[in-house]
N, C-alpha and C positions, 0 to 999 in steps of 0.2 A: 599457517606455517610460514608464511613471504614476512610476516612482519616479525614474527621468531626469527627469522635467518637475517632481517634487517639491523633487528637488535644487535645481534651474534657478530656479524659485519662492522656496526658500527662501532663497539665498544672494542671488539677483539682489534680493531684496525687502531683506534686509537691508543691502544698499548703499544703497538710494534713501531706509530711513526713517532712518538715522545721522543722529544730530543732530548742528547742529558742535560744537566742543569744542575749548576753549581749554586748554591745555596750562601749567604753569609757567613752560615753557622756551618760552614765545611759538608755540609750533608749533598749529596751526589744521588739524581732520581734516576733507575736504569729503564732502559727502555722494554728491557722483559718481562720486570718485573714491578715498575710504577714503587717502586719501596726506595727506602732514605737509607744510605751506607751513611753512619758517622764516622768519617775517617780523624784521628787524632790530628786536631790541629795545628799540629807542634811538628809534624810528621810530614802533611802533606807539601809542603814547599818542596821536600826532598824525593816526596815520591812523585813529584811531577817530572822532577828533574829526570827521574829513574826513567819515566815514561817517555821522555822524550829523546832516549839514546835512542829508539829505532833499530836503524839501520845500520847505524855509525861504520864505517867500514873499515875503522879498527878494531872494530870485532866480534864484524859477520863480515860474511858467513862464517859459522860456525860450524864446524865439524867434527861428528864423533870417532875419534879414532881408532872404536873395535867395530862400529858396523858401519861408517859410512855414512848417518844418515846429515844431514846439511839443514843447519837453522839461517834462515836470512834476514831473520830479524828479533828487536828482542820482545816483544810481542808473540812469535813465535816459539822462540826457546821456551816462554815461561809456561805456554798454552801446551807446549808437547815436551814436559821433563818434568819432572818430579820432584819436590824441593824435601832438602834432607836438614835434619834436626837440629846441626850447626851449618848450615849453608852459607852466612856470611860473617867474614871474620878480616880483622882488619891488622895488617902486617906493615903498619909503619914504623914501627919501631927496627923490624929486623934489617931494611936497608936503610934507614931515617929517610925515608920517600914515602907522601903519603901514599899505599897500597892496599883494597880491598878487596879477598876474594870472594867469590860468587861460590859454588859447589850446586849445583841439580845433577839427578842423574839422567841420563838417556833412556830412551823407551827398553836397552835391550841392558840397562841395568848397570852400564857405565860411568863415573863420576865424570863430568863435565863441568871444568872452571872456566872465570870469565875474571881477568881482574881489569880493574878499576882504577885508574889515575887522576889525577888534578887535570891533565889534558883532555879526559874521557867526562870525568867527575868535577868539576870545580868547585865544589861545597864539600869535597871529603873530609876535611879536617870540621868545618862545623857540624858536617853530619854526624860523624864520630860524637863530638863535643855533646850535641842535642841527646842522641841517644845513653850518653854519659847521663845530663843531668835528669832526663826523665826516669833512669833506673833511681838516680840518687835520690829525688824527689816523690818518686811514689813508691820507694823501699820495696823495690824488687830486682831480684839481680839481673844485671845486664842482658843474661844470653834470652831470658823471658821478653824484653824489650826488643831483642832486636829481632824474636822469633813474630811478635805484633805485626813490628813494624815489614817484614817481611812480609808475614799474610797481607796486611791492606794494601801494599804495592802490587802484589800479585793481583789483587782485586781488579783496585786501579787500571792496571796495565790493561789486564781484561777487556775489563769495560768500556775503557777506551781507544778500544785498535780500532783504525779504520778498514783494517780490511776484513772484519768481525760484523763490521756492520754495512757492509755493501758501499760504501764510501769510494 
């Protein structure tokens, strides 16, 4: 049984201390689960970016304004809301400012926006762009592309909060 439980120790410990590890080929090992996310290559410059608004304190905290509950970061927002069907949608054209909004809902069922500037965003316009030509390019329309590119940020984000992983 000591050496059963040594096994079980050793192996189960070496899953939980893997650190992530970013690959050449985009592939990202999580530390739960020792398995390879391929994140679209094309993608991830942008969703790094994503992942490192934080805190920003243009805009968090966040606040839901039918119950009150408060995101402080954006690692949190994505981990406690729920992303909706067209959640991000890009509105530069209606003030010619590049403008993208976010859409999740709140735990208590509330749509909650987050938008997105040049000053918050600095890639907004080539992110738009990238996301333009990868619908063009693999003939599928846009909102399936950006609904992709949505889930693997959320991944992403995930994966790498620090305060997720005792950091």
């Amino acid at each position: 049984m000591i050496k059963f439980s040594h096994y079980i120790y050793k192996n189960v410990m070496s899953v939980f201390s893997t650190d992530l590890k970013q690959t050449e080929d985009s592939q990202v090992e999580t530390p739960s689960r020792k398995t390879k996310f391929d994140y679209n290559p094309r993608f991830l410059e942008f969703i790094e970016l994503f992942a490192r608004i934080g805190a920003d304190s243009r805009l968090f905290p966040k606040k839901c304004s039918t119950c009150g509950r408060e995101y402080k970061s954006f690692p949190e927002y994505i981990h406690s809301t729920e992303s909706l069907a067209n959640g991000l949608a890009d509105y530069s054209d209606v003030l010619d400012v590049p403008r993208t909004m976010q859409y999740r809902n709140c735990r208590c069922g509330s749509t909650l926006t987050i938008t997105f500037t040049k000053d918050v965003y600095p890639l907004l316009d080539k992110f738009w762009e990238m996301l333009g030509k990868v619908s063009k390019q693999s003939s599928r329309p846009l909102p399936e592309v950006i609904s992709e590119f949505r889930e693997q940020c959320s991944r992403y984000v995930t994966e790498h909060d620090p305060s997720q992983s005792g950091q």
